[in-house]
C-alpha positions in Angstrom: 111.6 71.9 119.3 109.8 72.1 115.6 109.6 75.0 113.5 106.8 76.6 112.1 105.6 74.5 109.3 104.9 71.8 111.3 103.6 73.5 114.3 101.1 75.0 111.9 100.2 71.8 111.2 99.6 70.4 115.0 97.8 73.4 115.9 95.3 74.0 112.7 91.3 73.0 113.6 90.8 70.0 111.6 87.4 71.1 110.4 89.0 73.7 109.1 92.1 72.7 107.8 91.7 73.3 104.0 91.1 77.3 105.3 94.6 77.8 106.8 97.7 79.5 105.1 99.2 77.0 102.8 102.7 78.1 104.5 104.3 74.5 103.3 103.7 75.2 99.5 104.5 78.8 99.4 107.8 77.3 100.9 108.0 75.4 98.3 107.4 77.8 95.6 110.2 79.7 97.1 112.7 77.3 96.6 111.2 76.7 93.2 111.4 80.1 92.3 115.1 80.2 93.5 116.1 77.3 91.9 114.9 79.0 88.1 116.4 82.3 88.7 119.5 80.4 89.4 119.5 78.8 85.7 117.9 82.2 83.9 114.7 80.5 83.7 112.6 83.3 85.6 113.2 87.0 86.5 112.0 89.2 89.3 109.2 91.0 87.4 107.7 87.3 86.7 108.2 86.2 90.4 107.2 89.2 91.7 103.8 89.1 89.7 103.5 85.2 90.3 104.0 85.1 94.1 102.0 88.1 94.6 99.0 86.1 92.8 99.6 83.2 94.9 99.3 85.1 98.6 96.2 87.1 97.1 94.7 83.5 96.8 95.7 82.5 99.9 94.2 85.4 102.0 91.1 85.6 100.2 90.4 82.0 100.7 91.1 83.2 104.4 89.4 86.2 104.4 85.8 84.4 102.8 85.9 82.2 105.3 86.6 84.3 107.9 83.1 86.3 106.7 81.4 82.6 106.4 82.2 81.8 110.0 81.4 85.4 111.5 77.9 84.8 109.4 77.5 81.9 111.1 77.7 83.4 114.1 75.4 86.4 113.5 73.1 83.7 112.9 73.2 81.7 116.1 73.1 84.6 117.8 70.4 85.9 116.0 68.6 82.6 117.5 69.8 83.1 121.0 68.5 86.9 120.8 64.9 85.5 119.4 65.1 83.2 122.6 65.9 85.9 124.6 63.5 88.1 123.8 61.2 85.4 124.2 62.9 85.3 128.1 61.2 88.3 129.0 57.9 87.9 127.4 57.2 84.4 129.1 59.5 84.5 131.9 59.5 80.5 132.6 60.0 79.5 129.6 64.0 79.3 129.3 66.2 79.3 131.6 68.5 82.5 132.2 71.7 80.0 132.6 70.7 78.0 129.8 70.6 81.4 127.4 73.8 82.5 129.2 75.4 79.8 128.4 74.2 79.5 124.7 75.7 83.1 124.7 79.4 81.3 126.4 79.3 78.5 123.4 79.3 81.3 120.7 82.2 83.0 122.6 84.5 80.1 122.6 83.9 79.5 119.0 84.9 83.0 118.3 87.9 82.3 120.1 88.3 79.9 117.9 88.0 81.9 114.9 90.7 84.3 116.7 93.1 81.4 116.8 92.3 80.9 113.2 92.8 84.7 112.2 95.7 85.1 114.1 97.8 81.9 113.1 97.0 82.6 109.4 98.3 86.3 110.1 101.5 84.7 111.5 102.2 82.2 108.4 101.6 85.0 106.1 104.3 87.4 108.1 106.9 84.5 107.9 106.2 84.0 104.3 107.2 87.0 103.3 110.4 87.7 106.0 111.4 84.2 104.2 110.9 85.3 100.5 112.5 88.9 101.7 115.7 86.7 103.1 116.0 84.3 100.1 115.9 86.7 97.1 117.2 89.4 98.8 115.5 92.0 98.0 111.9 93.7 99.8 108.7 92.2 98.3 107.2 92.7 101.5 107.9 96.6 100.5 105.9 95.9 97.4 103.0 93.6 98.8 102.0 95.7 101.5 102.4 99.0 100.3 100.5 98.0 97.1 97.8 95.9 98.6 97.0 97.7 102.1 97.0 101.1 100.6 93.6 100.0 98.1 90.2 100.5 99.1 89.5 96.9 98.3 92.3 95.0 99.8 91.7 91.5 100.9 95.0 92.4 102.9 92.9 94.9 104.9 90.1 92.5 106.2 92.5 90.5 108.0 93.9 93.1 110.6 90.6 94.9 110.2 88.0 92.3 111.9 85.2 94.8 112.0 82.4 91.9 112.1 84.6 90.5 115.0 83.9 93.4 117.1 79.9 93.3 116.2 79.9 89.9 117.4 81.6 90.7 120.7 79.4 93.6 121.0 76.0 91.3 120.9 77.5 89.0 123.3 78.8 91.9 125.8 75.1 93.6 125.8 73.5 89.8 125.8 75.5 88.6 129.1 74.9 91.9 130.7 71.3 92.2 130.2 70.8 88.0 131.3 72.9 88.9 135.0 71.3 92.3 135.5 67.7 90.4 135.1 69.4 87.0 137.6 70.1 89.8 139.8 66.7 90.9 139.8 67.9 94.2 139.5 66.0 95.3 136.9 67.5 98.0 135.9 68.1 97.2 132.3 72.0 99.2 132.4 73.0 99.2 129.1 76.5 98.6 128.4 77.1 101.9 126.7 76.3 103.5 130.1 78.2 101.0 132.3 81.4 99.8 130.2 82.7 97.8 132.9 79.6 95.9 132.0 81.0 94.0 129.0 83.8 92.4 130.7 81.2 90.9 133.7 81.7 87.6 132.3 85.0 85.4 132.6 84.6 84.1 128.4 84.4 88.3 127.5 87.2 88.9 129.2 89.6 86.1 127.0 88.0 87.4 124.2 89.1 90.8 125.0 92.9 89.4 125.8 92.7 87.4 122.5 91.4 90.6 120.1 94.8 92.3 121.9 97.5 89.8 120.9 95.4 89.6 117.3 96.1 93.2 117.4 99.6 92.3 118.1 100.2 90.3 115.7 98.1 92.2 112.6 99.7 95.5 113.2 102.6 93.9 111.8 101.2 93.5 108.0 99.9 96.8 108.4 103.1 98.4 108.4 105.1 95.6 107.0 106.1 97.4 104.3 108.6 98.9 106.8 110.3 96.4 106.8 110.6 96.2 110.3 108.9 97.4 113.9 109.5 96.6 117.5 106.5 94.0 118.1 106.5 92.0 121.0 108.2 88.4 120.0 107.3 86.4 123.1 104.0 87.6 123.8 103.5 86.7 127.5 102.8 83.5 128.7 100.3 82.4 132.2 103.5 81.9 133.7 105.2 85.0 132.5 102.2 86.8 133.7 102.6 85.6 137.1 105.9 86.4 137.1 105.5 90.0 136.0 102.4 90.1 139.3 105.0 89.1 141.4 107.3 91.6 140.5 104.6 94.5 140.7 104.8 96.5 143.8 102.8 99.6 143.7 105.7 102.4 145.7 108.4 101.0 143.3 106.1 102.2 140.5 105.5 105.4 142.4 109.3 106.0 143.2 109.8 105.6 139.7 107.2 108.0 138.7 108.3 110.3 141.0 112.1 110.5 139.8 110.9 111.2 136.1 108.8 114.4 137.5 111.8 115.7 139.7 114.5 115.0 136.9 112.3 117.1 134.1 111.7 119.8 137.2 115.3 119.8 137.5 115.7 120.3 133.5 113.9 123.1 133.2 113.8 125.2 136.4 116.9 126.5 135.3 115.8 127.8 132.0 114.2 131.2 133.2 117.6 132.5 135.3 120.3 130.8 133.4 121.6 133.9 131.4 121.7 135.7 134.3 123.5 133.3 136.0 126.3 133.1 133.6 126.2 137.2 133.5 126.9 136.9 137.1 129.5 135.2 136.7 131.2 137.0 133.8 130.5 135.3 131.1 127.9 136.6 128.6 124.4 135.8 128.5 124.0 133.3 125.4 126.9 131.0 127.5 123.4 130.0 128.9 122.6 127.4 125.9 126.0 125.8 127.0 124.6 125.7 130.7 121.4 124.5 130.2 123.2 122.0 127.2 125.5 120.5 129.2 123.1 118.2 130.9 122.0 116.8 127.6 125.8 116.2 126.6 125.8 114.3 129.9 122.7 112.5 129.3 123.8 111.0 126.0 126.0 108.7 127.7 124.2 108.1 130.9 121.2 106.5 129.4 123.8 103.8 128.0 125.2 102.8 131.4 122.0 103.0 132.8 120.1 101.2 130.4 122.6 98.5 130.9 122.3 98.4 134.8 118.3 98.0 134.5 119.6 94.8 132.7 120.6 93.6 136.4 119.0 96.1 138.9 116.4 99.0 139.6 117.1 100.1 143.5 121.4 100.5 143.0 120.7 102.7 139.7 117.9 104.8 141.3 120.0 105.2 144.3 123.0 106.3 142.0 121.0 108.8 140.1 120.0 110.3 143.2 123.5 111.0 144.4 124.7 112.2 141.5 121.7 114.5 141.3 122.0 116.1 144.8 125.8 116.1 144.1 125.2 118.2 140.5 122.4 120.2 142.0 124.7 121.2 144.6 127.6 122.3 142.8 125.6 124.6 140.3 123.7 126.3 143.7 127.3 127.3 144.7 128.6 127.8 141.6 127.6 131.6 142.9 129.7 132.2 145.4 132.6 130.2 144.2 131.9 132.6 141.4 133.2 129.8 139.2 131.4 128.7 136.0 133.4 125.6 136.0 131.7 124.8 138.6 128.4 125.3 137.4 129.1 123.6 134.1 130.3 120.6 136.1 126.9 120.8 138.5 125.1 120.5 135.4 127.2 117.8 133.8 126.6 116.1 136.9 123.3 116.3 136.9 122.8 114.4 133.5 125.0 111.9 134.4 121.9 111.3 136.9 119.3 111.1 134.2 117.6 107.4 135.4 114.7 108.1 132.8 115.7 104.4 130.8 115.5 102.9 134.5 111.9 104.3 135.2 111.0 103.4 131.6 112.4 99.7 131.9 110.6 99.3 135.4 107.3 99.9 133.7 107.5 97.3 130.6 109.3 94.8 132.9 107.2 94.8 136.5 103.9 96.2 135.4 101.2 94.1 134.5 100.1 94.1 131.3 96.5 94.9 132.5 98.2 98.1 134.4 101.0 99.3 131.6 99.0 101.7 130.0 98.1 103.6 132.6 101.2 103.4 134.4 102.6 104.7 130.6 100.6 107.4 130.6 101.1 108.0 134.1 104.8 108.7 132.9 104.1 110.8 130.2 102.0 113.2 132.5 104.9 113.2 134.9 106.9 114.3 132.3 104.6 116.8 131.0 104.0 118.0 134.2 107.2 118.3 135.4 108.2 120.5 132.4 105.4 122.7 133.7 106.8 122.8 137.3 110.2 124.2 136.5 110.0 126.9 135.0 106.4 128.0 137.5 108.4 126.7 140.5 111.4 129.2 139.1 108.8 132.3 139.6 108.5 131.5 143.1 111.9 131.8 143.6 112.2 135.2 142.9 114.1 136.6 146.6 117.2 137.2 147.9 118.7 136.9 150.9 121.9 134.8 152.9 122.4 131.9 155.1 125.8 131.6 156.8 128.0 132.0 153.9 125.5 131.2 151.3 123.2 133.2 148.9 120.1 132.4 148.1 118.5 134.3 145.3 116.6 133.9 141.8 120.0 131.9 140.3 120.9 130.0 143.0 118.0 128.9 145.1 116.6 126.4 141.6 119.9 124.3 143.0 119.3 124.6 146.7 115.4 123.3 146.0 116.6 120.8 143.5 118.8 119.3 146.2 116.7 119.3 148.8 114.1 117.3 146.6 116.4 114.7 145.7 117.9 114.1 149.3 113.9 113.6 150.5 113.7 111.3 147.4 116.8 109.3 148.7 115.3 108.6 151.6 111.8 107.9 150.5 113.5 105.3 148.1 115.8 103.9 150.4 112.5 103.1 152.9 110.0 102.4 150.3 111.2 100.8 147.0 111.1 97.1 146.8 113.7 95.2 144.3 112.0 92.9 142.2 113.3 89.6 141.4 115.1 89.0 138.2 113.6 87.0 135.2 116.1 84.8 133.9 115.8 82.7 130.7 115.0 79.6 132.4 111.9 81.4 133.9 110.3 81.3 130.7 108.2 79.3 129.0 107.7 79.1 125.1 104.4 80.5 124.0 102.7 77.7 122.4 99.5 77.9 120.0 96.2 75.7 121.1 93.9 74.1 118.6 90.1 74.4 119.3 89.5 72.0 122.2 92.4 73.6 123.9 91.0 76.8 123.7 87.7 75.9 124.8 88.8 73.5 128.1 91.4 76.6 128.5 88.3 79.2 129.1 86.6 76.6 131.0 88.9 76.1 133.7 89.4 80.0 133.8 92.8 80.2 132.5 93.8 81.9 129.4 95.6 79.8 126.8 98.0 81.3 124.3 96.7 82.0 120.7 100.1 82.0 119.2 103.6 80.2 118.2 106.9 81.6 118.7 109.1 78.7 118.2 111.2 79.7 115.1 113.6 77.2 114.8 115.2 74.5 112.1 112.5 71.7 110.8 112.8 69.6 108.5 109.6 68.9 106.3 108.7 66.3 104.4 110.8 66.6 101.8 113.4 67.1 103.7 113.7 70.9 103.0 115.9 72.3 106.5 113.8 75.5 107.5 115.5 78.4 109.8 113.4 81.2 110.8 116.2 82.7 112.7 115.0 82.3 116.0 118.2 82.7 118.0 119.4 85.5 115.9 116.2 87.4 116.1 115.7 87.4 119.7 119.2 88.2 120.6 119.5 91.6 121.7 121.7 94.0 120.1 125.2 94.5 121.4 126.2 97.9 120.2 125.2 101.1 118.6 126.7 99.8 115.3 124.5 96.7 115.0 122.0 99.2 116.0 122.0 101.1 113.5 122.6 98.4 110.8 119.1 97.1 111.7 117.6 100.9 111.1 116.0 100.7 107.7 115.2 104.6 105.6 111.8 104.5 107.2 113.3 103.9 110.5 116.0 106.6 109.8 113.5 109.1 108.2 111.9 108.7 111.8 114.7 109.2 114.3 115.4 112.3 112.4 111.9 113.9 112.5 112.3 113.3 116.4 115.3 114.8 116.2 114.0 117.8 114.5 110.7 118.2 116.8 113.1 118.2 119.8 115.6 120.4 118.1 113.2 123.1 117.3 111.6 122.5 121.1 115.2 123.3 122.3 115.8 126.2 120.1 112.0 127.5 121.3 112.5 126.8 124.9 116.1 127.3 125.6 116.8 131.0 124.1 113.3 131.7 125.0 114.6 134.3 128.2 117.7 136.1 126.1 114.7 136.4 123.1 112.1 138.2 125.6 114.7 140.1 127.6 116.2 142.0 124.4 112.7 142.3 122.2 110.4 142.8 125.3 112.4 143.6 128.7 110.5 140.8 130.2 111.8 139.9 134.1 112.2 136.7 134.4 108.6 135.8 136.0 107.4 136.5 132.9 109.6 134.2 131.3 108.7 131.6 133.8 105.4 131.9 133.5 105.4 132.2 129.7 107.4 128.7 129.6 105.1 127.1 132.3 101.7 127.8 130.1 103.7 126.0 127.0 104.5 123.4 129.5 100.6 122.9 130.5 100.1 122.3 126.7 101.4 119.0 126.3 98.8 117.1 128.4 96.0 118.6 126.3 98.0 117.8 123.1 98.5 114.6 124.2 94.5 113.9 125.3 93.7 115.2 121.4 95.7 113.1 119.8 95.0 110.2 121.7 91.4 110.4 121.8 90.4 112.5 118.7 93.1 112.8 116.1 94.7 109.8 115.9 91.1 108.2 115.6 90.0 110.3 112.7 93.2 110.4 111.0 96.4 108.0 109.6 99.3 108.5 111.8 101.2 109.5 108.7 98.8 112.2 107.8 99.3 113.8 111.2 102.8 113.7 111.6 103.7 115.2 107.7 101.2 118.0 109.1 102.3 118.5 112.2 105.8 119.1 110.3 104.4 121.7 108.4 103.3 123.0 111.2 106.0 123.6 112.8 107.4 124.8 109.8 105.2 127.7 109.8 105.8 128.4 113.2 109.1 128.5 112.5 108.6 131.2 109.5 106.8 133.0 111.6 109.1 133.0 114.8 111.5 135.1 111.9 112.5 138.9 112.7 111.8 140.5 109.1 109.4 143.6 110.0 110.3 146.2 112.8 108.7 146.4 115.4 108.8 142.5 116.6 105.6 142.4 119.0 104.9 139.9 121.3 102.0 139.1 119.8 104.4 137.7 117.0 106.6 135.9 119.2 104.4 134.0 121.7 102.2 133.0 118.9 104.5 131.6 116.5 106.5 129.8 119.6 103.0 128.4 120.6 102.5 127.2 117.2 106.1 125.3 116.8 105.6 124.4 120.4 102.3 122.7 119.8 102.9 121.4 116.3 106.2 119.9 117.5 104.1 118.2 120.7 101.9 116.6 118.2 104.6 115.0 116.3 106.5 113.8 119.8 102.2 112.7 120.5 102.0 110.9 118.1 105.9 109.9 117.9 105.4 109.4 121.5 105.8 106.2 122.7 110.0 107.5 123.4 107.4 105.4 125.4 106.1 102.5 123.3 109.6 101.8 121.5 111.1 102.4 125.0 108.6 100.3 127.1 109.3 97.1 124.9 105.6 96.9 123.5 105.9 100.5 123.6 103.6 102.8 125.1 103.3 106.9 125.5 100.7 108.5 123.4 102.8 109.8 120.0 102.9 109.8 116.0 106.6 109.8 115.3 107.7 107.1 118.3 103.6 105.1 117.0 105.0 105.2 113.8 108.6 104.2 114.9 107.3 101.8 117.3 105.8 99.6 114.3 108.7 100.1 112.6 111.7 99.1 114.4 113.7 95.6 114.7 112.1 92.8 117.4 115.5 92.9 118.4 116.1 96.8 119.3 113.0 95.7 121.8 115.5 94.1 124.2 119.0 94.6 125.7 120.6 98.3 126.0 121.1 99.1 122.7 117.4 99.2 122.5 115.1 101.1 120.1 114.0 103.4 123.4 117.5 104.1 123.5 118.2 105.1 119.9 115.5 107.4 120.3 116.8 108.8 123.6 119.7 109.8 122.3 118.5 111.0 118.9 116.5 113.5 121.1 119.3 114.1 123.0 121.6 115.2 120.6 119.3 117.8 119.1 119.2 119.1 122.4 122.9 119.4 122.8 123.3 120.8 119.3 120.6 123.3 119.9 121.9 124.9 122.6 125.3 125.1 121.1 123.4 127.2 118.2 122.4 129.3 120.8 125.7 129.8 122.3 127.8 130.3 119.1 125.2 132.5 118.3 125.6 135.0 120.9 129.0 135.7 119.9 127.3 137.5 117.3 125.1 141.3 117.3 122.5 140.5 119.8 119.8 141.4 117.4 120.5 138.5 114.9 120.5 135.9 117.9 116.8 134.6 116.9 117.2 134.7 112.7 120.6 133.0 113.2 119.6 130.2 115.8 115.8 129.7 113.9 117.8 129.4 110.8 119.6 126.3 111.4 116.0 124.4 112.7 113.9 125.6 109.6 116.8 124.0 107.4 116.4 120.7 109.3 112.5 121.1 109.6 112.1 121.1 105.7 114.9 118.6 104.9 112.7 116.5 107.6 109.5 117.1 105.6 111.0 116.2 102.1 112.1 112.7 103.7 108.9 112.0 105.1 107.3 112.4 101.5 110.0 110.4 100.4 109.0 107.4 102.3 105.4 108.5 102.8 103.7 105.2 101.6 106.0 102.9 103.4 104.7 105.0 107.0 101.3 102.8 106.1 
């Protein structure tokens, strides 16, 4: 295999050759560069200033012609639209094929100029990883910050490709318009009232595919100056394509689905009786944050071994968790007439050690389709959502009391009973239904290759997409016999233990992990304490705490629809999240018992506000589901943000970047509700100060280290 210099070279447009990244001199000036630092005869300041004059060059060289070519084909397309127009005035004078494929010829050259863009974009992102790796220090940290932050950047206009988009957008109302009249429909739809319009035609519909891995690729600079994010390395081949439609099997995904609804019903159903649980019991009421905690502590290290058994398996660890599940469930229904909080501590340690949430999210970025991911990914964020909503409303239906045999059922123990039941009809259904897809293996793969021009054009042709992009990173030698090592091995090898994990975590990363960890520490804090809180201030039954933790439930689906379809659109996903941190903040502050009486008023709306603010955060954090789902994928600005920020190699393997986050969350979980437990050995009526203390400390330390690496979040 050849590296990248030279399979820059095989794949450039020869027309257009003196337009591409000059990646073999920058090479060159590296080694220059390190050669005269070696004998004193430059500095950093001078090589700093010189190199960044040199890429400036470079992508303005790119960027002009970029504009020349897009020109060029407003222009032609300005022609076809005269001819078109012509079309309906004098109906026999053109041809409706003819015009439609005048409007096909402009498409494949713009998939041309995607090949262009997006090779370019590549040789400027292994440019700087190289000068990074050779003087050891982050100039990509520099460039980017410096140069994507200004309003003029030449930077911007190659991740931006606004004209790109007009272009597509004449082309997509131009086909549409040509088959509605060859239809003789006549109904003149415009594409902005029938969407599915602009991807009628087979060339539309590359170009869409190609403007995605672009994406792919240009999100990178943008947040280069992170030094690192969890992109995609082998964007998917034809073949791995196929593979993944093979794997695809519609129940699986449902099955999947369905155990991350039932294992957040099971999380929180409990919530609402747990301190009268543990009173019934003997113990006092605040032993609840240790009840509902111990799943959490359990869940820490079950999303290790089972992110590890996705590696060879989805049917044995689903099975498993099930098991477990109706074991733990179970245990903590009898924990009542055992009378034995052992045994309901060990129910509920069971039923983390059933937590197959890293199986449901590797199912999805493994055997979905890409054309299917996002909605399956958002499909699992509403399961989520909604089964956080469940448990606690399905806990106000449970409100009886009465005995079967030697058993009692009532408000504590019947949340196990149901539970239990649940996962046994799961079992079953899984053990019918779910289909085991076959394993991808290495030598399943095949590299993905760039195309020049022709390739591209025979490629849409003969209805097959063609890759835009290289990934072969290995040792070349050049012409002057310079070795080059991009590191390919090293950077797609997955990470093989929590330590090289968190070697590979740069501050950004870091600063990220630990607002998660914060958002879910103050969710914890709101949600677990939530019935010992309303039960002291208020005398609330525990309906009204169910029903109180079911409505902030029913909030996160509207938070998330916001964010994804308003915020995030008007707003930099850094700008939201140092926000949303202030937000919760304030809810925080208010959530504080300083002024006698404390009303409700006072305490439902400051726990909204945290609630909400904190949902933002985890909205626009949210891909636990793009970082965990290998491209990444729920709706969120601290897992967006992290998503673009993490290793290529905490993408793969079980030390993966979904993981890291898992557990960061995790652990604020199990710390919260040890807050809430320690504090309940104290007077009652300084549970909330003492337990909202501890999260406001964390919330501002969290804010001061997001200003701290505020213009590296770019």
């Amino acid at each position: 295999m050849v590296g990248f210099g030279k399979k820059l070279r095989e794949s450039q447009i020869q027309e257009w050759k003196g337009y591409y990244i000059n990646y073999k001199l920058m090479k060159k000036k590296v080694k220059r560069y390190i050669e005269q630092m070696e004998v004193g005869a430059q500095n950093r300041h001078n090589v700093l200033r010189d190199f960044s004059l040199l890429l400036d060059n470079q992508i303005e060289k790119i960027v002009l012609f970029l504009l020349e070519q897009q020109g060029v084909l407003a222009h032609r397309l300005s022609d076809i639209g005269q001819d078109h127009h012509t079309l309906f005035q004098q109906p026999n004078s053109f041809s409706i094929s003819e015009l439609q494929e005048a409007y096909r010829d402009v498409g494949r050259d713009l998939l041309r100029l995607l090949n262009f863009v997006e090779i370019n974009a590549v040789g400027l992102r292994k440019i700087l990883k190289k000068i990074d790796k050779r003087f050891g220090y982050k100039f990509t940290d520099y460039y980017v910050k410096t140069r994507a932050n200004h309003p003029y950047s030449q930077l911007r206009q190659v991740f931006r490709h606004v004209g790109i988009g007009a272009v597509v957008g004449v082309l997509s109302h131009g086909l549409a318009d040509l088959q509605d009249l060859q239809q003789c429909q006549g109904s003149y739809i415009s594409i902005y009232d029938q969407p599915s319009y602009s991807h009628q035609d087979p060339v539309l519909d590359f170009i869409k595919v190609a403007v995605d891995r672009l994406s792919n690729s240009t999100n990178f600079l943008q947040f280069l100056g992170k030094h690192a994010f969890i992109i995609q390395e082998e964007l998917p081949s034809p073949s791995e394509d196929h593979s993944v439609d093979e794997r695809y099997h519609f129940m699986s995904l449902l099955l999947n689905l369905a155990n991350t609804f039932l294992y957040m019903v099971n999380t929180y159903i409990i919530v609402p009786t747990a301190d009268n649980y543990t009173l019934s019991l003997g113990a006092a009421a605040s032993v609840c944050g240790v009840v509902i905690g111990s799943m959490a502590v359990a869940q820490v290290f079950s999303s290790v071994y089972f992110s590890a058994w996705s590696n060879r398996s989805y049917l044995r660890p689903l099975i498993f968790s099930s098991i477990v599940l109706l074991i733990g469930n179970t245990l903590y229904a009898l924990a009542f007439d055992m009378n034995s909080l052992v045994v309901l501590l060990v129910g509920r340690l069971f039923c983390g050690l059933g937590s197959a949430r890293a199986v449901n999210r590797r199912y999805i970025s493994d055997c979905v389709p890409l054309k299917l991911r996002m909605q399956a990914s958002a499909a699992f964020v509403s399961a989520s959502a909604l089964g956080m909503a469940c448990g606690p409303a399905l806990a106000c239906l449970l409100q009886t009391n009465f005995r079967i045999y030697r058993f009692t059922m009532n408000q504590d123990t019947l949340p196990g009973w149901v539970m239990a039941l649940a996962w046994l009809l799961y079992l079953l259904w899984l053990w019918m239904c779910f289909k085991e897809p076959t394993l991808e293996t290495e030598g399943t793969l095949v590299p993905y290759q760039a195309e020049a021009g022709p390739a591209v054009h025979v490629a849409v042709e003969n209805g097959h997409t063609q890759p835009l992009l290289m990934n072969s990173e290995v040792k070349e030698q050049d012409e002057d016999g310079e070795e080059e090592n991009d590191d390919a091995e090293e950077t797609r090898k997955p990470v093989t233990s929590i330590a090289v994990a968190y070697k590979l975590l740069t501050p950004s990363v870091k600063v990220q992990l630990y607002v998660y960890f914060m958002l879910k520490y103050a969710m914890e804090i709101v949600l677990a304490e939530s019935s010992l809180v309303t039960e002291y201030y208020f005398i609330w039954s525990t309906s009204n705490v169910a029903i109180f933790l079911a409505c902030l439930g029913l909030t996160v689906l509207p938070v998330n629809i916001v964010i994804g379809n308003y915020i995030s659109n008007l707003f930099e996903e850094r700008q939201v999240l140092l926000t949303s941190e202030i937000m919760v903040c304030i809810g925080l502050l208010l959530s504080f018992h300083v002024m006698t009486p404390y009303s409700v008023t006072q305490y439902v709306g400051s726990a909204l506000i945290t609630f909400v603010s904190a949902e933002v955060l985890e909205a626009e954090m949210l891909l636990e589901h793009t970082i965990l789902f290998v491209c990444s994928i729920n709706p969120g600005v601290n897992l967006s943000l992290l998503s673009k920020m993490m290793s290529s190699r905490l993408s793969r393997g079980t030390y993966n970047g979904g993981l890291l986050s898992t557990e960061a969350g995790t652990l604020a979980r199990v710390i919260a509700d040890g807050t809430i437990t320690i504090s309940g050995y104290m007077n009652e009526n300084k549970l909330l100060n003492t337990t909202l203390f501890p999260a406001l400390l964390i919330c501002i330390s969290s804010i001061i280290a997001t200003f701290y690496t505020y213009n590296s979040l770019y």
